[in-house]
C-alpha positions in Angstrom: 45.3 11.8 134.2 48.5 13.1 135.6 51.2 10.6 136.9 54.0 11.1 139.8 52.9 15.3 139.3 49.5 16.9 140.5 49.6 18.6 137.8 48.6 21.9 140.0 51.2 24.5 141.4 50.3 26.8 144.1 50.5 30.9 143.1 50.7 33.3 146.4 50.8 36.9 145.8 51.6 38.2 148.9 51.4 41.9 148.0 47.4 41.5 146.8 47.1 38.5 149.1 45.6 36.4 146.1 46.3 32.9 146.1 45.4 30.7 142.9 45.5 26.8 142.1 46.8 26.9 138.9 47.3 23.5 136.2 50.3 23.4 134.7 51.2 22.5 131.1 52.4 18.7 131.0 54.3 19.5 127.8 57.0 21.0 130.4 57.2 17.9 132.7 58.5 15.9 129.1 60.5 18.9 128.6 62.3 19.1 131.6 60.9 16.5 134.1 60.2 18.5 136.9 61.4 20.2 140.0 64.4 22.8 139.0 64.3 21.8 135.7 60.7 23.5 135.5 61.9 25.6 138.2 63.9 27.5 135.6 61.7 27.3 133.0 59.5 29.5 135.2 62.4 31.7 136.2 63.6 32.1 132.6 59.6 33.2 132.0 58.6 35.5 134.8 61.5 37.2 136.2 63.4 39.4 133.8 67.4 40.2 134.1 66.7 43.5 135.7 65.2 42.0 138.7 66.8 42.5 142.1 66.7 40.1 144.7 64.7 42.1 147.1 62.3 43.3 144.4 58.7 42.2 144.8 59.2 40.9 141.3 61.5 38.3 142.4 59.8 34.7 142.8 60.3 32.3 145.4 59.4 28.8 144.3 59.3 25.9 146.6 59.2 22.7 144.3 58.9 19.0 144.8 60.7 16.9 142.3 59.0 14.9 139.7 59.4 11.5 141.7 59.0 12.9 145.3 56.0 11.2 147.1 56.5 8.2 144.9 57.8 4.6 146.1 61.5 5.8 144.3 63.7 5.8 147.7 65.1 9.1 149.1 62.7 11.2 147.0 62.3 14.0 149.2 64.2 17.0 147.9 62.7 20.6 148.2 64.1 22.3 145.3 64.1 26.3 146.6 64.6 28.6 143.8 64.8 32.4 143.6 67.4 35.4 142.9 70.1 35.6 145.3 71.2 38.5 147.2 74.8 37.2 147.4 75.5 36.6 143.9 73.1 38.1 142.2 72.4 35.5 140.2 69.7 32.3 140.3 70.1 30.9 143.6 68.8 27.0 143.8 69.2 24.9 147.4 67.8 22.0 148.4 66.1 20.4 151.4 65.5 17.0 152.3 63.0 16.2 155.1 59.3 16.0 154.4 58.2 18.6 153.1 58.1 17.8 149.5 56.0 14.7 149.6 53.6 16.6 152.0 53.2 19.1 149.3 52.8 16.8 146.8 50.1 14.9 148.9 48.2 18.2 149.6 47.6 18.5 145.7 50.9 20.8 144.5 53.7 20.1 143.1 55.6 23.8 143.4 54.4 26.9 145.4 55.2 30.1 144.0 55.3 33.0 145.7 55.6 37.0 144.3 55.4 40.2 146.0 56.0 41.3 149.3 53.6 41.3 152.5 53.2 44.4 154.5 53.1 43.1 157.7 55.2 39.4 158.3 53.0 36.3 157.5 52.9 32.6 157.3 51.1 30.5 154.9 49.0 27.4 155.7 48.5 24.8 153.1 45.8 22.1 154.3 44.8 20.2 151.4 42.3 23.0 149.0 42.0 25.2 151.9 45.1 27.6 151.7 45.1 30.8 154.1 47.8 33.6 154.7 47.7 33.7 158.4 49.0 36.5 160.7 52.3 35.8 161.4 53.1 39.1 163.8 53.7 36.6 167.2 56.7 34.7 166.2 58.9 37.9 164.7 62.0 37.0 166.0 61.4 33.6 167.0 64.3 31.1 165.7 63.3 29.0 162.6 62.8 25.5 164.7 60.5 27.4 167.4 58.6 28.8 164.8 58.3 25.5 163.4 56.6 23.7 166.8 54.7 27.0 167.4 52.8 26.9 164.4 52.4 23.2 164.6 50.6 23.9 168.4 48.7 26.7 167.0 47.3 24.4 164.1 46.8 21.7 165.9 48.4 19.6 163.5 51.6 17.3 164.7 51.5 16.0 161.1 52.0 19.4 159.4 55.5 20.2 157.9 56.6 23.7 158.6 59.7 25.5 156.5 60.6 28.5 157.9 63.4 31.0 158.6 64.4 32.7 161.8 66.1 36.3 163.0 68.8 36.3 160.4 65.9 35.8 157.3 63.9 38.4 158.8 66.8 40.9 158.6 67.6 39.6 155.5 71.5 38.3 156.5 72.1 37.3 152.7 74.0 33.9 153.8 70.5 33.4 155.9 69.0 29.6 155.9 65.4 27.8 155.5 64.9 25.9 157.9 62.7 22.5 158.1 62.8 19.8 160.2 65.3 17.3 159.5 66.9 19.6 156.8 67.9 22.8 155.5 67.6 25.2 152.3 71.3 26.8 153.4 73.2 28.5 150.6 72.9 31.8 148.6 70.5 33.4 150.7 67.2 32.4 150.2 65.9 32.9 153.5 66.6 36.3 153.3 64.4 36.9 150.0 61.8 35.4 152.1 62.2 37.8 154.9 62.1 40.6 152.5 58.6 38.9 151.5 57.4 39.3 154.8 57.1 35.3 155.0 58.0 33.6 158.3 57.3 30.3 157.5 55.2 27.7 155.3 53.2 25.3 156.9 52.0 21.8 154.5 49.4 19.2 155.5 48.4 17.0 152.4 46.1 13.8 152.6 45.5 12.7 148.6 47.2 10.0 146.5 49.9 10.3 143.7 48.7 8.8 140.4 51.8 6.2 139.7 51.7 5.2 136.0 53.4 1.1 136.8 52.9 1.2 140.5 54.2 -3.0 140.2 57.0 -2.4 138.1 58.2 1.3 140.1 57.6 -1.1 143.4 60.3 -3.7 142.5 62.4 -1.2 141.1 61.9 0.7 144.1 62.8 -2.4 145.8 66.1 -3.6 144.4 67.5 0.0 145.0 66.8 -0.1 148.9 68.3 -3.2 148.8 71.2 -2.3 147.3 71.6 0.9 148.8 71.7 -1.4 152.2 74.3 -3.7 150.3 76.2 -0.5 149.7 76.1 0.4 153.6 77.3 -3.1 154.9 79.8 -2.8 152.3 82.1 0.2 151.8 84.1 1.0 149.6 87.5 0.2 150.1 90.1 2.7 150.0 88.0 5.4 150.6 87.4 7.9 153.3 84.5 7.4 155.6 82.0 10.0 154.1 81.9 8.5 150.2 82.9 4.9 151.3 79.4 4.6 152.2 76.0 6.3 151.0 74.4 9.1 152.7 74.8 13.2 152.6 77.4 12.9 154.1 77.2 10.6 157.2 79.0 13.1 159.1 76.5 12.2 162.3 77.1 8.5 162.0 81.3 9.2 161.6 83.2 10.1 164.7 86.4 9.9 163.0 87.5 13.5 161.7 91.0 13.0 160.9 90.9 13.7 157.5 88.9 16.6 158.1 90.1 18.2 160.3 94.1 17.6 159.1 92.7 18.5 155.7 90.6 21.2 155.6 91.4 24.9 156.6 91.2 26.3 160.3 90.1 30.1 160.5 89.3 31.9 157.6 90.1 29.1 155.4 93.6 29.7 156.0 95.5 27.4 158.1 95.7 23.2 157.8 96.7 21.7 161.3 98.8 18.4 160.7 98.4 16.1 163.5 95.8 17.4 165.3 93.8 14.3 165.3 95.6 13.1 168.1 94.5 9.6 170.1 93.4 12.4 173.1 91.3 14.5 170.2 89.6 11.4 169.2 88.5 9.9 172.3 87.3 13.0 173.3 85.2 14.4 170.1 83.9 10.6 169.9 82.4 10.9 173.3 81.4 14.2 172.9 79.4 13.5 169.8 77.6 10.3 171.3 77.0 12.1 174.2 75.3 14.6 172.5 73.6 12.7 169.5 70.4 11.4 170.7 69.7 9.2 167.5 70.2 9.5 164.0 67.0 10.0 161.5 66.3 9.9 157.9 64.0 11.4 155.2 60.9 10.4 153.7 61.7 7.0 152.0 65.4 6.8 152.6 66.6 3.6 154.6 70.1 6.3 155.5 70.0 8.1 158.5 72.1 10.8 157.6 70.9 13.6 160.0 70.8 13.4 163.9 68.9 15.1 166.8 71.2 16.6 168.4 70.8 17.3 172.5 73.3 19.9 174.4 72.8 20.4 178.2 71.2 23.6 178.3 70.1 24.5 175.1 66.8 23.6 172.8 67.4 20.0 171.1 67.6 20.2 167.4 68.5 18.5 164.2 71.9 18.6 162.6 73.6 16.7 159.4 76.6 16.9 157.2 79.6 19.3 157.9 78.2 22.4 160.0 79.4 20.2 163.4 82.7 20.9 162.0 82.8 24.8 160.4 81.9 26.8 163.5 84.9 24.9 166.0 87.3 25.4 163.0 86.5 28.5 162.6 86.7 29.4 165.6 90.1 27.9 166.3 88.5 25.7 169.3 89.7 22.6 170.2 86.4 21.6 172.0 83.9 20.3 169.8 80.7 20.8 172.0 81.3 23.9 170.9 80.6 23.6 167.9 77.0 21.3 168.7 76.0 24.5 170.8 76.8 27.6 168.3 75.6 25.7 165.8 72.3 25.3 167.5 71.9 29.2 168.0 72.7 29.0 164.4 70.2 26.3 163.4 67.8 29.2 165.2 68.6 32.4 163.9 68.9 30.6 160.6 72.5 30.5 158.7 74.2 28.9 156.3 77.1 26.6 158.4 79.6 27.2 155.7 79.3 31.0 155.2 78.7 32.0 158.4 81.2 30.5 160.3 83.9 32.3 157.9 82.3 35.2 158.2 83.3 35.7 161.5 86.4 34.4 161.4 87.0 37.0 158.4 86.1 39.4 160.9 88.3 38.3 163.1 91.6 38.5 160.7 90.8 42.3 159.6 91.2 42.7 163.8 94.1 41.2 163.6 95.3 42.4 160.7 94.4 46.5 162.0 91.8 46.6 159.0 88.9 46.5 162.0 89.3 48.3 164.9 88.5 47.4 169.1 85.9 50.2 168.5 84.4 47.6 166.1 84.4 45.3 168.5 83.2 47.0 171.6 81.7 44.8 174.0 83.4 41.8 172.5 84.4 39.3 175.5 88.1 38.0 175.1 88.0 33.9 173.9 87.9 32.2 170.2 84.2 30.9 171.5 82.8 34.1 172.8 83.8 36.4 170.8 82.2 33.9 167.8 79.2 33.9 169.7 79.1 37.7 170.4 79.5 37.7 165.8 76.9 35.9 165.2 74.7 37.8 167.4 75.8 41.0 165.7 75.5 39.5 162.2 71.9 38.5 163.3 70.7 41.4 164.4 72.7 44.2 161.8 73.9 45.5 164.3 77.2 47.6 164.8 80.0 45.9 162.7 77.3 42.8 162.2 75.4 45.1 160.1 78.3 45.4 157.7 78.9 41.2 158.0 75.9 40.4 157.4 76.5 40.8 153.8 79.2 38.3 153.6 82.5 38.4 153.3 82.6 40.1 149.2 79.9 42.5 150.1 81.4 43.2 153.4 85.1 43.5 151.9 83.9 46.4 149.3 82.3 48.6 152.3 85.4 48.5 154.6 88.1 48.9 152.0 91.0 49.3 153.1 92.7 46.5 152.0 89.4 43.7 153.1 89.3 42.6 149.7 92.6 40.1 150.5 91.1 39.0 153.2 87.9 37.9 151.0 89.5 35.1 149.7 87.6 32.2 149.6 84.9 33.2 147.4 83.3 32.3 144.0 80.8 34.2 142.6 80.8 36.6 145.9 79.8 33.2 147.7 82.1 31.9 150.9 83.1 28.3 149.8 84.1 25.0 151.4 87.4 25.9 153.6 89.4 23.7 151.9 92.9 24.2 150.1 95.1 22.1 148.2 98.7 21.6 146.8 98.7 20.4 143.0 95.9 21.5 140.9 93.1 18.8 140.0 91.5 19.1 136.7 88.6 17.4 137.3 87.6 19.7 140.7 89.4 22.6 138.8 86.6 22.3 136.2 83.9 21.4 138.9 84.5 24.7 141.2 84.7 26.6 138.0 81.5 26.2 136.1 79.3 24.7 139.3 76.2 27.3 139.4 75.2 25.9 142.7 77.9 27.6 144.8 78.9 24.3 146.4 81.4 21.6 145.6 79.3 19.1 147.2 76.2 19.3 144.9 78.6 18.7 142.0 81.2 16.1 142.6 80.5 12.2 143.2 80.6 9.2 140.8 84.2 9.4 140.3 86.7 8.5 143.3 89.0 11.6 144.4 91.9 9.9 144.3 93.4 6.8 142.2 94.4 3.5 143.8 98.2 2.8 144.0 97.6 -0.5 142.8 96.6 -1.9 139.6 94.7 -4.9 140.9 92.7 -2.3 143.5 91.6 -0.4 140.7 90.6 -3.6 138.7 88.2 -4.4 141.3 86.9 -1.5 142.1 85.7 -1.5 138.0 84.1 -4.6 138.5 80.9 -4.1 140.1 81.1 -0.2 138.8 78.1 -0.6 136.6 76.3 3.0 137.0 79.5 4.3 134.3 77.8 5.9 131.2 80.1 3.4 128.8 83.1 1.4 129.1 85.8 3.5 128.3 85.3 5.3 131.9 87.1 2.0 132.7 89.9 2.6 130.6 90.5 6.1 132.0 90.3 5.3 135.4 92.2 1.7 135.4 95.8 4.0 134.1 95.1 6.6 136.3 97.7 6.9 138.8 99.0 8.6 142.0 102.6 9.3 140.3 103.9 9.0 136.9 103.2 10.1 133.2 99.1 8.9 134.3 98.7 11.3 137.3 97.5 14.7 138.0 97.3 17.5 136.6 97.8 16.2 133.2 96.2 12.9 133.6 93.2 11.9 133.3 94.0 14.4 129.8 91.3 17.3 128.9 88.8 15.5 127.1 88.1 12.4 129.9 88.3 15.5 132.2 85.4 17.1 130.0 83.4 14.0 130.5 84.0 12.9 133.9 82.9 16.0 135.5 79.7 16.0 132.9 79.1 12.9 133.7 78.7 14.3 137.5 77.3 17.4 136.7 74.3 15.6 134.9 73.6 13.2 137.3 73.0 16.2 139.7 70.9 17.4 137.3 68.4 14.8 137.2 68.4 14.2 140.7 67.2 18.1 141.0 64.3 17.2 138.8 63.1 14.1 140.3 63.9 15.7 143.8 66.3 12.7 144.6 68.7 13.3 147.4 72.5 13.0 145.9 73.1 10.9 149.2 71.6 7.9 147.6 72.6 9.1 144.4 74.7 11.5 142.6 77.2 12.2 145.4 78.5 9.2 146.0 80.7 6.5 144.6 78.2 3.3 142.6 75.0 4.6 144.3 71.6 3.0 143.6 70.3 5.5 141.0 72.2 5.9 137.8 71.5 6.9 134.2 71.1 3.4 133.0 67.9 3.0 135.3 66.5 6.6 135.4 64.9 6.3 132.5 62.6 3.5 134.5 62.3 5.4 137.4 60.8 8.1 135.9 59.2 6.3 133.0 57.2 4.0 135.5 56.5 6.7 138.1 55.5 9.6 135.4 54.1 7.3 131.7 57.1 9.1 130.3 58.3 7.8 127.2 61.6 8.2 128.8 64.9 6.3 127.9 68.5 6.8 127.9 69.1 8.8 125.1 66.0 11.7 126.1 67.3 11.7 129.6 70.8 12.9 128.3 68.8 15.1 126.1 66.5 16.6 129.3 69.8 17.0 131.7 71.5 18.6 128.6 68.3 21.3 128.4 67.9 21.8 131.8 71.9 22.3 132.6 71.6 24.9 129.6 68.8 26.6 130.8 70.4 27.3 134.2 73.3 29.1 132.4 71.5 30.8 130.1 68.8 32.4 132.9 72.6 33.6 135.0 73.8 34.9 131.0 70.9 36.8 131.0 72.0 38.4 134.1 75.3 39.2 133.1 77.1 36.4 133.8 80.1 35.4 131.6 83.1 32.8 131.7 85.0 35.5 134.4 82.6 34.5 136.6 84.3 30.7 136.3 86.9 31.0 138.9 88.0 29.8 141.6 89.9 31.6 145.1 92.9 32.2 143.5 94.7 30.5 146.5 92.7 27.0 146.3 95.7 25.1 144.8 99.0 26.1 146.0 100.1 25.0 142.2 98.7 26.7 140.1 99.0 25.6 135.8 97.3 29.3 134.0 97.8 28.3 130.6 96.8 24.3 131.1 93.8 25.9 133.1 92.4 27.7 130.1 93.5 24.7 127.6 90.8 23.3 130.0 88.4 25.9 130.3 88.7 26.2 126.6 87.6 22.8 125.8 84.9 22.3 128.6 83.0 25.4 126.9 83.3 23.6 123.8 82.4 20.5 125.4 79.3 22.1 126.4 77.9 23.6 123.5 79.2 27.6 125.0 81.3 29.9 123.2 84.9 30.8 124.7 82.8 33.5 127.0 80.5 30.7 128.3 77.7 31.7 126.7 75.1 28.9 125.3 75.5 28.7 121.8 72.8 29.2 119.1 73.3 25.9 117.3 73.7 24.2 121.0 70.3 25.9 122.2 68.0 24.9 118.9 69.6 21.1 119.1 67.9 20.7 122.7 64.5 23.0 121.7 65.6 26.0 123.0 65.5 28.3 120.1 63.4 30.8 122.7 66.8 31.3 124.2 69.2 32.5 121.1 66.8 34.6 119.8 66.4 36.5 123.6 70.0 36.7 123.4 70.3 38.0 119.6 67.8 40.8 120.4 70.1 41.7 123.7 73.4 41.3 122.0 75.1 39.0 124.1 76.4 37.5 120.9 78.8 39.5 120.1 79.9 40.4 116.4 80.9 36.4 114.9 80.2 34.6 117.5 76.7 32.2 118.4 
């Protein structure tokens, strides 16, 4: 008997139109637990180096994690994995919602689909019966219409739809998934399901998970809600809103945007507007956004309500969470923040990711300024910061004039124009638009977190450790006291002499190795939470969450009958981190890739920023061009690995 997994995973071919129920080989869920970590495994597998994104060959998994469905609070993650059009390389996003534990319950735990459809389609998972269904009626329809129109048409409220809208269908390569309460946003992976001719998935499931201790995953299960509530009616103190408390981030619950907003980077990541947060500013975004939120929601088995449904006079009601109800009015340089609640519901529609697109646009609105892009360009393009984002976005959508060019993103887009675009480009890693924020002294710790971070967003790598140091001594001696999810004591020791100024402040404090193994302590509890399918909200994100890797081991041992404990997981995060590198090596990717916008820090330290690059490849197991090595690969059982990359020669001569 399987435990926590069905055992099963779902293959769709949608060239051939087979589909096949297919057992899956337990040996994997020791090996790497479950959701991306056995995502990988399958991408490492089936989809060799030379495949391009909008190749048939090109897979597109949808996977539950190991402990979604079970009584493990916040459980819900959709791990969405596939070959990005943006980077090029292994794109993985996550949604929360429902749809994970509905798969689960319908007898899956992954569905994996190859090939392309002639004609657009959407698949319907009902339990055993599984059907490709004519999806020709909603082409064009935006991805939370689709979503209540197949619901109607199935006659099933219950059923959880993921779908994409315009932008996916005309394959925008910064296009979204859309599903309910959540969203698959980054790298592009609604437009590899365009390309596959695949509007939207549609899950009912009625069966029972197998739990291996149900009593004993139950209380466990227990004391974490509990203490994730504790956590709530207690933040943090010191901290800003969004990591004082749990959640992903409770941007719908916060009305206070003053760090924000003073913080990050108006426009095209480019301008920071100091005292903007005025007492007129506040009162009126704080009535705007309670005026407009109609209630907060949650996941599946989370007690946070970090998402919102969010209803604008005039336009459809949808859900919104985290920082998109920011991007678009920054962006656009408008003060008015119902703005940004109804762009970003056109958005929500067409299906975009709210940190690319919005800086898109306002890309394209700098090379206009700057002479790069012309008024013929922008023919037809009202005069106003709002309308003229709104008359972008429809362009990018549809590819068409100047949008066809956008819709690319701002690296792709940058090489086509020429003319000097590339400067403007600047906010990239990995050809990806990133978080518009800038800083003034370089951080180590982030320095080595937007470096190496495969996911292409800050947020799904940073948490456990506080941003910034307390001034005081005696503050930071009570913050260690209840800080019990550390991995050993001497995490203590760096963080009670770290300090805002002096010889024990940044950049050169806390020194390279504590650097090293804060940010892999953070990177691995990431990790995990991908292969359980645990939201980071109620775990890795955030300062002392409920889930840490003291009691993972009985989280997954309980749900799963796992001989799981402290020093396998650290083994299992250590495989699965490597495998993700070694499937983007395999595609070319190298330590050059490792860098951030060159204008993220205003201070920049090169030679103390390779001291640290140098010894976080070390750190790693990689050799000085990032590059798994031999000896690191066979210690975690992935000998497979070296010897693909002997008989490619990416070792070069004396180096493993």
């Amino acid at each position: 008997m399987r435990y926590a997994e069905t055992g099963f995973n779902l293959e769709v071919d949608l060239s051939t139109g087979n589909i096949e129920k297919v057992e899956t080989d337990p040996k994997w869920t020791e090996q790497h637990i479950g959701g991306l970590g056995t995502n990988m495994k399958i991408m490492w597998d089936r989809v060799p180096p030379e495949t391009e994104p909008f190749s048939p060959d090109n897979l597109l998994i949808f996977s539950s994690g190991l402990l979604c469905g079970t009584p493990a609070p916040g459980a819900n993650r959709t791990m969405i994995t596939t070959i990005s059009p943006q980077t090029q390389f292994v794109a993985y996003s996550m949604m929360g919602g429902f749809f994970a534990p509905e798969l689960k319950y319908a007898g899956y735990d992954k569905v994996i689909i190859s090939g392309k459809s002639p004609k657009l389609v959407y698949l319907w998972i009902n339990d055993d019966k599984v059907e490709i269904r004519d999806a020709s009626h909603l082409a064009g329809k935006g991805a939370v219409e689709t979503q209540e129109i197949i619901k109607k048409e199935l006659n099933e409220p219950r059923a959880h739809v993921a779908a994409i809208g315009l932008a996916g269908e005309n394959r925008v390569f910064f296009a979204s998934i859309e599903q309910g309460r959540s969203s698959a946003s980054r790298q592009g992976l609604g437009a590899v399901m365009g390309d596959k001719g695949l509007k939207a998935i549609a899950v009912r499931g009625t069966k029972d998970i197998n739990i291996y201790k149900p009593e004993e995953l139950v209380k466990l299960s227990e004391w974490a809600l509990e203490y994730a509530m504790w956590r709530q009616a207690n933040p943090v103190p010191g901290m800003i809103p969004i990591v004082a408390i749990l959640g992903s981030p409770q941007e719908m619950l916060e009305c206070d945007e003053r760090w924000h907003t003073e913080n990050f980077m108006w426009g095209n990541a480019r301008n920071r507007r100091k005292g903007f947060w005025t007492p007129e500013i506040e009162e009126q975004w704080t009535k705007t956004q309670l005026g407009v939120r109609t209630r907060l929601i949650s996941c599946y088995n989370c007690p946070l309500k970090c998402g919102a449904l969010i209803s604008v006079p005039g336009v459809s009601r949808y859900m919104m969470k985290c920082f998109t109800k920011l991007t678009y009015a920054m962006g656009a340089y408008v003060d008015d923040l119902e703005f940004g609640f109804r762009i970003a519901q056109r958005a929500t529609e067409y299906g975009i990711d709210g940190f690319s697109g919005p800086q898109v646009m306002a890309f394209a609105v700098e090379l206009l300024e700057a002479g790069i892009l012309t008024e013929k360009d922008f023919e037809g393009c009202p005069e106003g910061n709002a309308e003229r984002f709104y008359w972008l976005l429809d362009r990018i959508v549809r590819r068409e004039g100047i949008g066809d060019i956008l819709a690319d993103g701002t690296y792709w887009a940058a090489l086509k124009i020429g003319n000097g675009a590339d400067a403007f480009a600047h906010n990239n890693i990995r050809k990806q638009e990133q978080a518009p924020l800038k800083l003034g002294m370089l951080n180590p710790i982030y320095y080595l977190m937007y470096c190496t971070n495969e996911k292409g967003n800050i947020t799904q790598i940073e948490g456990q450790w506080p941003q910034m140091p307390y001034a005081k001594p005696e503050h930071r001696e009570q913050f260690c006291k209840d800080w019990f999810q550390v991995p050993d004591e001497h995490f203590y020791e760096y963080f009670l002499k770290w300090e805002p100024r002096g010889e024990y402040s940044m950049p050169y404090y806390p020194d390279i190795k504590a650097c090293c193994e804060i940010v892999d302590w953070m990177e691995r509890m990431h990790t995990i939470d991908d292969a359980c399918g645990v939201c980071t909200g109620i775990s890795a994100f955030h300062l002392k969450p409920p889930y840490h890797l003291h009691n993972y081991p009985e989280f997954i041992s309980y749900a799963s009958g796992i001989n799981m404990d402290y020093d396998e997981l650290i083994k299992v995060s250590n495989r699965n981190r490597q495998l993700v590198r070694s499937v983007n090596v395999r595609r070319g990717y190298r330590r050059a890739d490792d860098t951030p916008p060159e204008d993220h820090w205003k201070k920049r330290l090169p030679e103390y920023e390779k001291e640290l690059m140098d010894a976080y490849c070390r750190f790693k197991g990689w050799n000085l061009d990032g590059v798994p090595t031999k000896e690191s690969l066979q210690e975690l059982d992935l000998a497979y690995i070296a010897e693909d990359f002997e008989q490619r020669g990416i070792y070069k001569d004396g180096e493993d």
